[in-house]
N, C-alpha and C positions, 0 to 999 in steps of 0.2 A: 707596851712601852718598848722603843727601840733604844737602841745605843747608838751615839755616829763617834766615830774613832777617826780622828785628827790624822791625816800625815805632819811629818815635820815640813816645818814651813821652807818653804824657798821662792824665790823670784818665779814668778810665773810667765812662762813665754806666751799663753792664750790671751793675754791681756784684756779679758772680756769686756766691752766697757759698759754693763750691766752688773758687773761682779761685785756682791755686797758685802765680799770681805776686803775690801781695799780699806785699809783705815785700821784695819783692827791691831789690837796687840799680837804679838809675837812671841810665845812661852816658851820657858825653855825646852829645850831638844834631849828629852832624856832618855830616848830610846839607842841614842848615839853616844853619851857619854858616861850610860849604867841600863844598857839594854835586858841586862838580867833581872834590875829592880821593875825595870818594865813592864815584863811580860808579869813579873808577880803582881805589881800591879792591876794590871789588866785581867790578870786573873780571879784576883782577890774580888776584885768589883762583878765578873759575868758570874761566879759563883754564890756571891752575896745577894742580886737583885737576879730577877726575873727577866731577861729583855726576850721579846720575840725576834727581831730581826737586827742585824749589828750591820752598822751602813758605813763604808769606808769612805771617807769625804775628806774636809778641810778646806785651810785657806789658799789654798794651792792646791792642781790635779792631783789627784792618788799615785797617777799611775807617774809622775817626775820621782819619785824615788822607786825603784824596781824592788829594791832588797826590802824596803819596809813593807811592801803590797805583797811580795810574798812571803814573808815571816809571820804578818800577821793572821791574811787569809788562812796560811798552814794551820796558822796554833788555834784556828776558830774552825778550821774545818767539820764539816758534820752538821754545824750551825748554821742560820739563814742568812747569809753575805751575802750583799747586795756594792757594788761599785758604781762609786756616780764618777760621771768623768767626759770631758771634753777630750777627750783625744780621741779620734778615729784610724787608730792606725795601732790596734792589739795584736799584731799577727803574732809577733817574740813574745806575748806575754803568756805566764802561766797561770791559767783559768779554773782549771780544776776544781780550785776550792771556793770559787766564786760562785751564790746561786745566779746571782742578776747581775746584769751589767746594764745598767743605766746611761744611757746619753745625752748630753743636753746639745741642745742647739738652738739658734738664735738669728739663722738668715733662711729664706728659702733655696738658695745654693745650696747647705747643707741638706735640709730636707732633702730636696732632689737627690743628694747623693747617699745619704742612710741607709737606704735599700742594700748597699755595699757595707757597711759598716761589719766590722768581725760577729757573729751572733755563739753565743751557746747553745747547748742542746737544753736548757734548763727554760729560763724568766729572761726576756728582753723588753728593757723597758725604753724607749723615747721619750724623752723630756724637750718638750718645746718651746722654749721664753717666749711670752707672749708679746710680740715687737712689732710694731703698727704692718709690718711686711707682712704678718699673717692673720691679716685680716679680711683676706681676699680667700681664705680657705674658707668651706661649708659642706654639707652633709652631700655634697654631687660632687665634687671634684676631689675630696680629701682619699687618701690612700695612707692604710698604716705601715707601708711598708715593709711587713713585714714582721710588724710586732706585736709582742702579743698582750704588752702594755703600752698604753700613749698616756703621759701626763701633760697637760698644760697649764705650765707656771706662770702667776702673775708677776711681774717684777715689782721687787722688793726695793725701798731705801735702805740707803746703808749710809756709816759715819761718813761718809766721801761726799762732797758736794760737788766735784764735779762727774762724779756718779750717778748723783742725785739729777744733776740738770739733764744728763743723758736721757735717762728715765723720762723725765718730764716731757723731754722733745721724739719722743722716742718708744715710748711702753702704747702697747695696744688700750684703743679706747671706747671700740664697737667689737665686745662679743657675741653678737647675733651668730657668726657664721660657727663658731667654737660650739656653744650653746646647742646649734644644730648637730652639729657632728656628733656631743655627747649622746643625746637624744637617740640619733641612730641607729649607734654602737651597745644602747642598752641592750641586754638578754641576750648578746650577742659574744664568740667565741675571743674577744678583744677587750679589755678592759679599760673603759676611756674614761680619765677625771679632771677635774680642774684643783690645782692648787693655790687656794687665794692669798694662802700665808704660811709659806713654807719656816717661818721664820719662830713663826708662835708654837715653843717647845711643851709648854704647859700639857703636861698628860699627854703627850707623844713620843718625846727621845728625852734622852740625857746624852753630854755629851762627855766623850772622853777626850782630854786635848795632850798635845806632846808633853808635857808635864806629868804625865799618869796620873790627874786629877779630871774629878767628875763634876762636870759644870752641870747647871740647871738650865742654863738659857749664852747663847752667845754672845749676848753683852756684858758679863759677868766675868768681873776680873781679878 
C-alpha cells in the first residue's frame, strides 16, 4: 500500500489537457495556515499504517510549491519518495531526499527531449500518456532513453467534460506497438509496464490531501 501526499493546490501553468484533476475540489490548505498540525498529522498516519512507498503528487505539479517539496521530502526522508511531475527543468531543485523522480509526458517532442531531463542516481521513472501520437512507437524504434523505468498510462476520465472530449478525440486506441515494446523489455535491465487505471486506489494507495486527511479514493469528498 502506497501513500500519495497532495501538494497545496494552485493554478496550474502545464495546463495538460489530459489532466484528470480539472474539476475536482479544492481542500483546505493546512499545511500553510497550521503547518505544525500537519506534519503531526502526517506523521500520525505514516506511523499508524504500513505504506511501502509515499508518492508526492496532487491536483497541481509538486514541484509549483518548492517549500512544500522540500519539507516534506526532508521529514519522509530515509523512506521510498517517489515525485511525479511535469516539469522538466529540476536543475534548483533539492533531490536528495527524493528516491524516483517520475516524469510524465504526453507529445513525442517531449519524448525526443527526455533523454535531457535532470536524472538521479537512484530510480528514474518515465510516464508516457498514451495519446494517439504514440502510437507509431514499437519494439524496433522505441528507446528508453535512459531510464530505468518506463510506465505507459492509459488516459483516464475525469469530472471535466471538456477533458473528457479531449480524451475521446485524442487517447491512444492501437496498442499493438506498446504491447511490443512491453514484450521486449521483459527480463530485461529496464522495467516496462502499462497502467490501465491509475485511478483505481482499491488496495494500492491511500491518499493524504492538503487538509491532513486520508482519503480512500479521489473522488471522495
Amino acid at each position: 500500500m502506497n501513500l500519495q501526499i497532495c501538494v497545496p493546490y494552485e493554478p496550474c501553468p502545464f495546463n495538460c489537457p489530459m489532466c484528470i484533476a480539472r474539476g475536482r475540489k479544492v481542500f483546505e490548505n493546512l499545511y500553510e495556515t497550521y503547518p505544525a498540525r500537519y506534519f503531526e498529522e502526517l506523521k500520525f498516519h505514516i506511523t499508524k499504517e504500513t505504506y511501502d512507498y509515499f508518492i508526492l503528487t496532487g491536483n497541481t505539479d509538486p514541484t509549483l510549491n518548492k517549500q512544500w517539496l522540500n519539507d516534506v521530502s526532508k521529514f519522509l526522508s530515509g523512506r521510498h519518495v517517489e515525485l511525479q511531475t511535469r516539469n522538466y527543468n529540476l536543475q534548483s531543485y533539492d533531490l536528495r531526499h527524493i528516491e524516483t523522480v517520475a516524469y510524465s509526458i504526453s507529445t513525442l517532442k517531449d519524448y525526443l527531449k527526455s533523454w535531457n531531463f535532470r536524472k538521479t542516481e537512484r530510480t528514474n521513472r518515465l510516464v508516457i500518456m498514451l495519446t494517439r501520437e504514440f502510437e507509431i512507437l514499437n519494439s524496433s524504434n522505441f528507446n528508453p532513453m535512459g531510464y530505468n523505468q518506463i510506465t505507459f498510462k492509459k488516459l483516464q476520465m475525469s469530472e471535466d467534460v471538456e477533458t473528457n472530449e479531449w480524451i475521446m478525440q485524442n487517447g491512444m486506441i492501437d496498442h499493438t506497438g506498446i504491447l511490443e515494446i512491453i514484450n521486449h523489455y521483459n527480463g530485461t535491465d529496464v522495467s516496462v509496464r502499462i497502467d490501465a487505471n491509475c485511478q483505481d486506489s482499491h488496495g494500492r494507495y491511500e491518499i493524504f490531501r492538503e487538509d491532513a486527511q486520508i482519503y480512500k479514493t479521489w473522488e471522495e469528498k
